[in-house]
Z-matrix of the N, CA and C atoms (Angstrom, degrees):
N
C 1 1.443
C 2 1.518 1 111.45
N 3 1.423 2 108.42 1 -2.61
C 4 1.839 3 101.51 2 -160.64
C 5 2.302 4 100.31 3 -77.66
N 6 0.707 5 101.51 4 119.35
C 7 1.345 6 130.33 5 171.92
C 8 1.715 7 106.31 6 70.85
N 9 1.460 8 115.29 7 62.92
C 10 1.065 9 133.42 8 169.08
C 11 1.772 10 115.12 9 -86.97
N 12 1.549 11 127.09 10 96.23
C 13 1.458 12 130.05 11 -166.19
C 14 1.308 13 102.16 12 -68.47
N 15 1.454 14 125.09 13 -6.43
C 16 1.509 15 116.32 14 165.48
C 17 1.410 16 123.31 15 -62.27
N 18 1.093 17 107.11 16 -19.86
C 19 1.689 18 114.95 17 -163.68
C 20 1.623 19 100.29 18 -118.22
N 21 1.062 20 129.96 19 4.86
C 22 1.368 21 133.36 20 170.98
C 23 1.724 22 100.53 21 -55.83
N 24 1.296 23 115.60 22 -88.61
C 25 1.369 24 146.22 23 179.38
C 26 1.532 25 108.22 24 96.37
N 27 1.371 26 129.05 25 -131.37
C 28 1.476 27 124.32 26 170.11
C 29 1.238 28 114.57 27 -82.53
N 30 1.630 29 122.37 28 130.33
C 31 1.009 30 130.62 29 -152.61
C 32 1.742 31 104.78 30 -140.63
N 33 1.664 32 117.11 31 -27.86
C 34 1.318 33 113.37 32 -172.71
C 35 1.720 34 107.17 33 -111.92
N 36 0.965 35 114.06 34 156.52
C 37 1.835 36 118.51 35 168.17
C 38 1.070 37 104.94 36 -91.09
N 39 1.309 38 125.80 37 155.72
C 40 1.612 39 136.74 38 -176.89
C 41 1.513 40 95.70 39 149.75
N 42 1.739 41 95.12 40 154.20
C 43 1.146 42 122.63 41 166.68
C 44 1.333 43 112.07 42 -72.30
N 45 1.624 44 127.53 43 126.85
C 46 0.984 45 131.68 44 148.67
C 47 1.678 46 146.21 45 -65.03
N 48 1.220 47 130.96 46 132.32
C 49 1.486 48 121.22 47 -136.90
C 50 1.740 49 83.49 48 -82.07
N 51 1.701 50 101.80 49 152.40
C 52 0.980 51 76.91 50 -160.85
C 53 1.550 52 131.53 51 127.88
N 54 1.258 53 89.47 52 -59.88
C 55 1.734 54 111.09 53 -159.63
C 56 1.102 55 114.94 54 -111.63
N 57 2.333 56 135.15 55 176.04
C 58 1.303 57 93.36 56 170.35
C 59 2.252 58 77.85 57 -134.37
N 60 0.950 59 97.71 58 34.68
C 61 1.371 60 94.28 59 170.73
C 62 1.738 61 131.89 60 -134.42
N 63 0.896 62 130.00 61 123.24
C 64 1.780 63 152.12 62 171.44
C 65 1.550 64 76.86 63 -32.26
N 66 2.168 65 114.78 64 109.23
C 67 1.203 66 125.65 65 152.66
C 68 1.297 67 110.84 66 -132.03
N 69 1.295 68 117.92 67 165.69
C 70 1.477 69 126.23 68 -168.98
C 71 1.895 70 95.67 69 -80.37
N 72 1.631 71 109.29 70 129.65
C 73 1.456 72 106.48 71 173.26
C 74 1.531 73 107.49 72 -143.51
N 75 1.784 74 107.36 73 143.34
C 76 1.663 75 100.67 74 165.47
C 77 0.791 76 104.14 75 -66.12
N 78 1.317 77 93.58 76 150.32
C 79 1.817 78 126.64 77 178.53
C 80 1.579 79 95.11 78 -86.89
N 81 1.203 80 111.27 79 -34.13
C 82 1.902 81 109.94 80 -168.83
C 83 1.959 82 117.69 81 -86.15
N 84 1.627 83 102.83 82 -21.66
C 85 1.438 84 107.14 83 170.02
C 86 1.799 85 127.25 84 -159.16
N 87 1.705 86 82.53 85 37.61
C 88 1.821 87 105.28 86 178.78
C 89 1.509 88 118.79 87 38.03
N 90 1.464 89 111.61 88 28.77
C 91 1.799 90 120.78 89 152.93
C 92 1.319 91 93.99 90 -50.78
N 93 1.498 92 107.46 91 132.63
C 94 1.616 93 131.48 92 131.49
C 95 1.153 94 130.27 93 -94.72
N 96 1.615 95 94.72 94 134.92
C 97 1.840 96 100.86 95 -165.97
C 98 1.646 97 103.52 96 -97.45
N 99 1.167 98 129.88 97 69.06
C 100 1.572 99 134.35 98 168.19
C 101 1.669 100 109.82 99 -26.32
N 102 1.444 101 107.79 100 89.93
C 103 2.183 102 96.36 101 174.27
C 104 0.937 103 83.37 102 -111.74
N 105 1.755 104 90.73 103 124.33
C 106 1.761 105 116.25 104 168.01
C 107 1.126 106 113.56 105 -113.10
N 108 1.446 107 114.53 106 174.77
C 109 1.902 108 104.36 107 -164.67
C 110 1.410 109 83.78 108 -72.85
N 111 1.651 110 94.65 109 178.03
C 112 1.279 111 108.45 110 164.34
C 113 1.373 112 114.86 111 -134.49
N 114 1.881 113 105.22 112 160.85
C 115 1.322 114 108.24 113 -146.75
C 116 1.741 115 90.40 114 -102.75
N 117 1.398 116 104.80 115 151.23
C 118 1.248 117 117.68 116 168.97
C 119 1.575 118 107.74 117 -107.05
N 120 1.320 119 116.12 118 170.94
C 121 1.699 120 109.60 119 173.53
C 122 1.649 121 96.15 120 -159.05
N 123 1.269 122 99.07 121 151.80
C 124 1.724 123 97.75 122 -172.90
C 125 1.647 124 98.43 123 -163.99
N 126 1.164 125 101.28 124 -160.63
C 127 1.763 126 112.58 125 -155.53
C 128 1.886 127 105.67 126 -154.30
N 129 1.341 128 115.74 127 120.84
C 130 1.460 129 117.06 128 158.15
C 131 1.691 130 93.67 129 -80.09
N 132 1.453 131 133.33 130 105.00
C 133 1.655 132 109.38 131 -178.76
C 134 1.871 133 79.00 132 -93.12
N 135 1.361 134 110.58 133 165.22
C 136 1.583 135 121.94 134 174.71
C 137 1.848 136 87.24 135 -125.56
N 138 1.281 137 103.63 136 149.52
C 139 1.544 138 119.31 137 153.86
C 140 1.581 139 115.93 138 -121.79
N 141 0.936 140 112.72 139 76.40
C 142 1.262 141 120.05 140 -161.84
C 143 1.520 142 129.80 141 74.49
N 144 1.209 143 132.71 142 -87.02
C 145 1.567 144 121.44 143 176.87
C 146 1.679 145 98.92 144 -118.60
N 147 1.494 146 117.42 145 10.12
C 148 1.634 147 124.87 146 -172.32
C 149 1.225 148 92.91 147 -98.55
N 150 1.416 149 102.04 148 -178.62
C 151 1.600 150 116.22 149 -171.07
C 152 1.921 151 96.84 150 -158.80
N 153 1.374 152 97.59 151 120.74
C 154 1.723 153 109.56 152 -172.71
C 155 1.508 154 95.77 153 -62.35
N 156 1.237 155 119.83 154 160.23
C 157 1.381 156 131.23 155 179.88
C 158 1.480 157 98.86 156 -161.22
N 159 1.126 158 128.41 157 144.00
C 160 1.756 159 146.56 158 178.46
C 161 1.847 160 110.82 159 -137.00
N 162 1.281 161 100.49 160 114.22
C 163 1.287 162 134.93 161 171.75
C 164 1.629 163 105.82 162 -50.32
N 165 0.866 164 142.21 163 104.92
C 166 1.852 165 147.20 164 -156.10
C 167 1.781 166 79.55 165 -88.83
N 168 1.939 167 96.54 166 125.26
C 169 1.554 168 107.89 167 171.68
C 170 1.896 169 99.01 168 -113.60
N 171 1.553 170 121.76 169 11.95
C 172 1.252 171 122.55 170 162.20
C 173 1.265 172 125.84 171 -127.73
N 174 1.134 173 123.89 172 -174.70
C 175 1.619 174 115.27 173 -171.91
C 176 1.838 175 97.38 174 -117.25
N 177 1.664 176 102.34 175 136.74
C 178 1.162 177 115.69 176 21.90
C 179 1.159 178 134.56 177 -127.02
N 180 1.034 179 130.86 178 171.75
C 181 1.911 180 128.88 179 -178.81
C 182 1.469 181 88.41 180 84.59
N 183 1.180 182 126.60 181 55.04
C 184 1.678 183 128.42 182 164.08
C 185 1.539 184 96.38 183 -48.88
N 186 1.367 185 111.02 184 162.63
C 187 1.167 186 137.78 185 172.47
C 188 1.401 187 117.56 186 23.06
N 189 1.370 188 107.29 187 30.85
C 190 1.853 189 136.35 188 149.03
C 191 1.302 190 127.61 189 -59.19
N 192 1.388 191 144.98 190 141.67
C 193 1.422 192 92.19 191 177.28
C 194 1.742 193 98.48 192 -116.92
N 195 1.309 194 132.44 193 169.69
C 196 1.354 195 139.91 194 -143.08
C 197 1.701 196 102.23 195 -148.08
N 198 1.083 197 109.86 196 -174.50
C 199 2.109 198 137.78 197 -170.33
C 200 1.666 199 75.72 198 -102.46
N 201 1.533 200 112.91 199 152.92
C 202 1.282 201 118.15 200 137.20
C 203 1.528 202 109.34 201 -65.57
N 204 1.643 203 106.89 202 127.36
C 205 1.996 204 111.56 203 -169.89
C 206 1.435 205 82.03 204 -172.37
N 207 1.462 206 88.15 205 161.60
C 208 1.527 207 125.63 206 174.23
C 209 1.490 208 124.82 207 165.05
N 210 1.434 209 123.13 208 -178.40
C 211 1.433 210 125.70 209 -172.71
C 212 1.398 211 98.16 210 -62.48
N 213 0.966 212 122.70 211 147.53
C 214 1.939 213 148.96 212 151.94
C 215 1.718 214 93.48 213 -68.47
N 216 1.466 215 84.82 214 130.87
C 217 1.758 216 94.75 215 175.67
C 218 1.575 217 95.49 216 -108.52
N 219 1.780 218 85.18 217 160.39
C 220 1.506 219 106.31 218 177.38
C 221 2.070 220 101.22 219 -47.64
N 222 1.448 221 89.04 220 133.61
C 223 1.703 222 93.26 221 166.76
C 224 1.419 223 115.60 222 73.06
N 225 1.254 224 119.21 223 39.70
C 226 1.641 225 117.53 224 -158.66
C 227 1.755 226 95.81 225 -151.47
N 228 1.112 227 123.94 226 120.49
C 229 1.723 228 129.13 227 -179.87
C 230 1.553 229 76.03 228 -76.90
N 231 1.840 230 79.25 229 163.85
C 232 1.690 231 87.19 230 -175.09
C 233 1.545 232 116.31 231 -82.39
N 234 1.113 233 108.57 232 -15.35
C 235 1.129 234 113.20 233 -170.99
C 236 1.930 235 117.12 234 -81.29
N 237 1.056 236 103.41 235 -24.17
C 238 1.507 237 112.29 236 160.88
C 239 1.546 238 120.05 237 -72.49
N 240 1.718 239 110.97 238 -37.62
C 241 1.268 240 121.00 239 152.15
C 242 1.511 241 111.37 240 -28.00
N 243 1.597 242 101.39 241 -76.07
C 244 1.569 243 95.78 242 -165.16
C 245 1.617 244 126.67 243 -61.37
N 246 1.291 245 104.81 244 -14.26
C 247 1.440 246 119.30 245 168.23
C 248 1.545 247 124.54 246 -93.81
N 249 1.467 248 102.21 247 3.97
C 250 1.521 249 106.79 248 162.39
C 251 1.488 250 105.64 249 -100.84
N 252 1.322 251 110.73 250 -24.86
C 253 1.766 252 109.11 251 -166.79
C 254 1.933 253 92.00 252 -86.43
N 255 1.227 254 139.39 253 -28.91
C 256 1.087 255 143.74 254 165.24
C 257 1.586 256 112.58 255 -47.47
N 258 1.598 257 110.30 256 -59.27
C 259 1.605 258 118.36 257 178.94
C 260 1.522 259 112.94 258 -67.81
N 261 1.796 260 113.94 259 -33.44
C 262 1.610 261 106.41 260 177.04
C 263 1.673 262 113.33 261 -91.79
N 264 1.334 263 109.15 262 -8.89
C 265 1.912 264 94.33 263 168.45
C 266 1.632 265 105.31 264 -107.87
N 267 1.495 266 149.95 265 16.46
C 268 1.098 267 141.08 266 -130.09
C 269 1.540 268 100.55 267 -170.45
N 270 1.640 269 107.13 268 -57.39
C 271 1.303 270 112.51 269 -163.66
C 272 1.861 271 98.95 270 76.72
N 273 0.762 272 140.98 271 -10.85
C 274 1.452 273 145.02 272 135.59
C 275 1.482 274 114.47 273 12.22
N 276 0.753 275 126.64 274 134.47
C 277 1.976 276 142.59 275 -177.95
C 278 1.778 277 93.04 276 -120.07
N 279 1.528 278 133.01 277 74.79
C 280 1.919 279 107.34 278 -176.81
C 281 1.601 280 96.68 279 -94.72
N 282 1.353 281 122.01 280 148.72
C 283 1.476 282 120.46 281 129.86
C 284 1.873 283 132.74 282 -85.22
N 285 1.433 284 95.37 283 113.75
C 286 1.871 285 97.25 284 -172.03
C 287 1.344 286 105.22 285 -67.82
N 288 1.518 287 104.41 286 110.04
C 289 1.375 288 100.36 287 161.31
C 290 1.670 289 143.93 288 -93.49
N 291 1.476 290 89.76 289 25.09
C 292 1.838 291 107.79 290 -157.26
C 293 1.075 292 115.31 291 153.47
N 294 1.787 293 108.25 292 155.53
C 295 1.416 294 98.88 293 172.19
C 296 1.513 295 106.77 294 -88.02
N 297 1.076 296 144.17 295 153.51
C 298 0.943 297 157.58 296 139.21
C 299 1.598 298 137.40 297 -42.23
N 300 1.232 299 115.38 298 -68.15
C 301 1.634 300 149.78 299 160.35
C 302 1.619 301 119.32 300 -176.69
N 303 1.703 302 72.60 301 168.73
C 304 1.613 303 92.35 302 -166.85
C 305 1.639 304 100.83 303 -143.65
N 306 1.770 305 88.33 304 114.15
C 307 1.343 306 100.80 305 -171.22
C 308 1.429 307 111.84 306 -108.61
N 309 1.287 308 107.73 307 141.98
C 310 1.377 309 110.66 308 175.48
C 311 1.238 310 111.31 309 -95.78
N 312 1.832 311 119.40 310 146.01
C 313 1.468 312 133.11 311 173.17
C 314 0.819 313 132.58 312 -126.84
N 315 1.876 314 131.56 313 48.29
C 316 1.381 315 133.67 314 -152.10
C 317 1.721 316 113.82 315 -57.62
N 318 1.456 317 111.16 316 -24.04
C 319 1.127 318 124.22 317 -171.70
C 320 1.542 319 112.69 318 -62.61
N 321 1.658 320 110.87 319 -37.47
C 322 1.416 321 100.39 320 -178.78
C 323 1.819 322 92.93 321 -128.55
N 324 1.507 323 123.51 322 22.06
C 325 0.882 324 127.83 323 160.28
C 326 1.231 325 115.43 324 70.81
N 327 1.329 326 118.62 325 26.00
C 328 1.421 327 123.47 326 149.96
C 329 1.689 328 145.88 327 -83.41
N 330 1.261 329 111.22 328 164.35
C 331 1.565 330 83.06 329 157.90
C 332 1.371 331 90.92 330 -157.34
N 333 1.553 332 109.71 331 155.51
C 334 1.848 333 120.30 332 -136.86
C 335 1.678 334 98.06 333 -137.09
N 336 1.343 335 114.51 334 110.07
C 337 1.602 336 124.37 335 -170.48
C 338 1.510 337 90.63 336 -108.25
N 339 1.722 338 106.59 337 120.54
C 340 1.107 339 90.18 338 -177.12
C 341 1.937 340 95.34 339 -132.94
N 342 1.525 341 104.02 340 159.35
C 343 1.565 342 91.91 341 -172.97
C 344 1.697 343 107.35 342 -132.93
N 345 1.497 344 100.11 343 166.96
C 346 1.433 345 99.53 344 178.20
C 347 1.460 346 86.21 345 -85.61
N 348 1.499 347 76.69 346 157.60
C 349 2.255 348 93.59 347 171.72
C 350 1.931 349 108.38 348 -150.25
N 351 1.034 350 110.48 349 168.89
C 352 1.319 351 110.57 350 158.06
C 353 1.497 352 113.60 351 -114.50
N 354 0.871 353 117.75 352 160.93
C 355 1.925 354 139.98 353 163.39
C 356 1.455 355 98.19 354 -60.41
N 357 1.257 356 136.99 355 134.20
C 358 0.935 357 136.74 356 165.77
C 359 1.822 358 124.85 357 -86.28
N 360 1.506 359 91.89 358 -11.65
C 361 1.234 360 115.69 359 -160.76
C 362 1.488 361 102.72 360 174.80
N 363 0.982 362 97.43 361 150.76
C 364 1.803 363 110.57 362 -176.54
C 365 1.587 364 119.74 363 -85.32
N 366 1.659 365 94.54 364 -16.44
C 367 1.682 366 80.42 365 178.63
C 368 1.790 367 119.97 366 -70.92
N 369 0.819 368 88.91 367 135.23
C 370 1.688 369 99.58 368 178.11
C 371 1.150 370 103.00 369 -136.54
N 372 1.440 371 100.76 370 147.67
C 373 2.226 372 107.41 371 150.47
C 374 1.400 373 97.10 372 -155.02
N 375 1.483 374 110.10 373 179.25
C 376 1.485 375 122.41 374 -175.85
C 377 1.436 376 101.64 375 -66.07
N 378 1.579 377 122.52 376 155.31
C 379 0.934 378 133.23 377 155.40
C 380 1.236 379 108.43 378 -115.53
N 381 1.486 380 120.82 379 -179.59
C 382 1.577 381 115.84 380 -148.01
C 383 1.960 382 96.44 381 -84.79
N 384 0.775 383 114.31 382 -0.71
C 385 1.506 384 82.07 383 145.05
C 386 1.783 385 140.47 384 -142.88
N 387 1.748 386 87.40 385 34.75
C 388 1.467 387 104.06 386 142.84
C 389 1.381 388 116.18 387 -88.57
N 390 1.786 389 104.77 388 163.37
C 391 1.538 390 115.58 389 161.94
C 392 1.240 391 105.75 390 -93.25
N 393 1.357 392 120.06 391 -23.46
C 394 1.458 393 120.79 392 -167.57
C 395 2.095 394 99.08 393 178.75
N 396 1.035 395 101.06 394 136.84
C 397 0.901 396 119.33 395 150.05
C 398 1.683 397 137.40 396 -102.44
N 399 1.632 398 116.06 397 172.03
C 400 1.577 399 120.12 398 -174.63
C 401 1.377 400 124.91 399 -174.24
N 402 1.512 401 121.07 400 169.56
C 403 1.271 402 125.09 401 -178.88
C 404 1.258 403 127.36 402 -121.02
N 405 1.236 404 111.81 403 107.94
C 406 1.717 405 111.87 404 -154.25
C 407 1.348 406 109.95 405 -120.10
N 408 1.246 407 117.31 406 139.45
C 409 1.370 408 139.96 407 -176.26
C 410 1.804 409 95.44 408 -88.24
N 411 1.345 410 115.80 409 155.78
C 412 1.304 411 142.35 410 -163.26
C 413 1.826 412 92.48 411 -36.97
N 414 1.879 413 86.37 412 -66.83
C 415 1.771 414 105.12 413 -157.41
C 416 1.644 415 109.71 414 -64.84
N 417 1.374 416 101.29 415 -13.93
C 418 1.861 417 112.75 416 -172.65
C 419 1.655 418 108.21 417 -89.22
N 420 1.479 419 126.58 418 -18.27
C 421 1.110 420 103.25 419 -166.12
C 422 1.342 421 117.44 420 -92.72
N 423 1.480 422 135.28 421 137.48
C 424 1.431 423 166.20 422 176.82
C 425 1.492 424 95.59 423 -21.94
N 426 1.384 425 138.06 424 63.39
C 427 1.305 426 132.87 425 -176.71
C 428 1.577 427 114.83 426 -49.16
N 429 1.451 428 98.83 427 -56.43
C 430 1.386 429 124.99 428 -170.24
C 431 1.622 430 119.07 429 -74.41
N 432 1.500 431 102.66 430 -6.73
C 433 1.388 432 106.44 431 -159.77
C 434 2.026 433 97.81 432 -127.59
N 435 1.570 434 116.53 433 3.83
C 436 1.238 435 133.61 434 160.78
C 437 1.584 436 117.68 435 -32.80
N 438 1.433 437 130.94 436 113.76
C 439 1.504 438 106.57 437 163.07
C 440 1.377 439 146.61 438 -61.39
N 441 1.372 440 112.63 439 -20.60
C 442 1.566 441 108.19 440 -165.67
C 443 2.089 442 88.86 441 -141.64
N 444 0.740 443 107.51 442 -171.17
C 445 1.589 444 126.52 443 -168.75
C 446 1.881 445 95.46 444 -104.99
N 447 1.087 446 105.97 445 -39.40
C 448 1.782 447 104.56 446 -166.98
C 449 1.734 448 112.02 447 -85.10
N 450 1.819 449 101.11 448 -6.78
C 451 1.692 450 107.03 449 171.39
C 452 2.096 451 103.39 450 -81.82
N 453 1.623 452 104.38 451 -49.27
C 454 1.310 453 102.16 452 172.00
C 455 1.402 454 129.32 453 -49.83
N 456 1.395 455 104.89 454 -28.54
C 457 1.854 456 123.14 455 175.55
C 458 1.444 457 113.34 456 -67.87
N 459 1.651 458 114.51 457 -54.17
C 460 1.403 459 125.29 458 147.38
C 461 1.366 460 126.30 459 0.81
N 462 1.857 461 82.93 460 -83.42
C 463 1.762 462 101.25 461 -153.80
C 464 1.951 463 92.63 462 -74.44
N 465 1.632 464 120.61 463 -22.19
C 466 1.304 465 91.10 464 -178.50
C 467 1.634 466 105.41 465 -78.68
N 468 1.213 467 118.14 466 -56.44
C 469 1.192 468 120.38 467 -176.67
C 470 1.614 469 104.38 468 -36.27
N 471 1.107 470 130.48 469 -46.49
C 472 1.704 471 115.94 470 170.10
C 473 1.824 472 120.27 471 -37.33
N 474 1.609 473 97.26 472 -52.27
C 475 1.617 474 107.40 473 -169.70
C 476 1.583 475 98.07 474 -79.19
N 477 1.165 476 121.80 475 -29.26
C 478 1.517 477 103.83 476 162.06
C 479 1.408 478 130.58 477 -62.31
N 480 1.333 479 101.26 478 -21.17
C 481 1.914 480 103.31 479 -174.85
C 482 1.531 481 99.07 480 -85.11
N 483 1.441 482 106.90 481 -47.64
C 484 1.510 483 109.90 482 -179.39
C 485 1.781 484 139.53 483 -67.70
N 486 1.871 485 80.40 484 -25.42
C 487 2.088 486 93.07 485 149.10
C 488 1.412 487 118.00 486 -71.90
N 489 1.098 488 104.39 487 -55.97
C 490 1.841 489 109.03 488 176.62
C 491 1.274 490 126.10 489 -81.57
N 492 1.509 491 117.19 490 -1.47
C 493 1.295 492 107.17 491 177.20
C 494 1.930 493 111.06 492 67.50
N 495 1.120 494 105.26 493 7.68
C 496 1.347 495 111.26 494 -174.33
C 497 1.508 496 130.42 495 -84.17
N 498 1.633 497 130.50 496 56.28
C 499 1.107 498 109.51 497 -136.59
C 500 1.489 499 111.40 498 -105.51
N 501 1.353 500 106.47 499 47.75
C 502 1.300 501 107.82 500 161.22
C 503 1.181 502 130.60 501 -52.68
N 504 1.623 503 141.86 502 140.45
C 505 1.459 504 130.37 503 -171.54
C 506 1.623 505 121.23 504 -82.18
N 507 1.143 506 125.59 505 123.25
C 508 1.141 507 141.78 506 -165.65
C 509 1.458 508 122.45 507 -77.79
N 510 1.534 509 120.36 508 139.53
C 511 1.042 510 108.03 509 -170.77
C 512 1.952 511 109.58 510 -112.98
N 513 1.110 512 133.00 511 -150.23
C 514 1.859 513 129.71 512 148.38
C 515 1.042 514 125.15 513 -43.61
N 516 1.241 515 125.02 514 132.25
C 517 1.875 516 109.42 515 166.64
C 518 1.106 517 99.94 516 -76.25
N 519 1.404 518 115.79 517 168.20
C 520 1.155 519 144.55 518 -145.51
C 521 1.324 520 97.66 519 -99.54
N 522 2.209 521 97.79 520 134.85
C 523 1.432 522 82.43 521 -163.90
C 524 1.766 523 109.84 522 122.35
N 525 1.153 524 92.48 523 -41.38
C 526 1.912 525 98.02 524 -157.98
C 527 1.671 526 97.08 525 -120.39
């Protein structure tokens, strides 16, 4: 295999003709490698007046605690997404009842669909990459101890839809 140009793939930066952005291209048969953000998808699930929360057992923001969320896989609506990332950090049963918001993250090049859901049932436990999971009421949840800025955006934008009944889909606060 040692200097086989099949297995190179895109290897140089340059603008593509054509184009108006710096993408990765072979040098040996002018493939463009298109990196687009990528989408996350997740879940406020409620069990009544609580709100699920999962203890992060990887990095980063280990032992943070977070939304059941994660990448959207190839071939997957998002919304099954968020109910697979619910069942693999949670063990979670949710029904999606909406989107929620949709946040943009140019900074680390994401963008984050996130939905209301219910608990289908209360049983929960960690999945392998919680330490622990839980069910938290407004005044109980870990403000200070949150991983990312777009779970705090979440959980308010949840208690705003669910005081007002307002469930229009939400976007960044302002600012971000």
């Amino acid at each position: 295999m040692a200097n086989d140009s099949r297995l190179r793939g895109p290897s140089v930066r340059g603008i593509p003709e054509g184009d108006n952005r710096e993408r990765m291209i072979c040098a040996d048969c002018g493939y463009i490698l298109y990196d687009n953000p990528k989408i996350v998808v997740g879940s406020v699930p409620r069990w009544g007046e609580r709100i699920l929360l999962c203890r992060r057992s990887i990095e980063p923001r280990y032992g943070f605690w977070t939304l059941p969320a994660g990448y959207l896989e190839l071939n997957e609506s998002a919304s099954a997404g968020a109910e697979r990332e619910a069942w693999e950090e949670a063990n979670a049963r949710i029904e999606i009842e909406g989107l929620l918001a949709i946040y943009d993250i140019p900074r680390i090049s994401q963008v984050q669909l996130i939905f209301r859901a219910r608990l289908l049932d209360d049983a929960i436990s960690p999945g392998p990459e919680s330490l622990e999971v839980g069910l938290f009421g407004w005044e109980d949840i870990p403000w200070s101890d949150l991983a990312f800025p777009s779970i705090r955006w979440a959980l308010q934008h949840e208690h705003e839809a669910q005081t007002t009944r307002e469930f229009t889909t939400r976007i960044n606060p302002p600012g971000f």
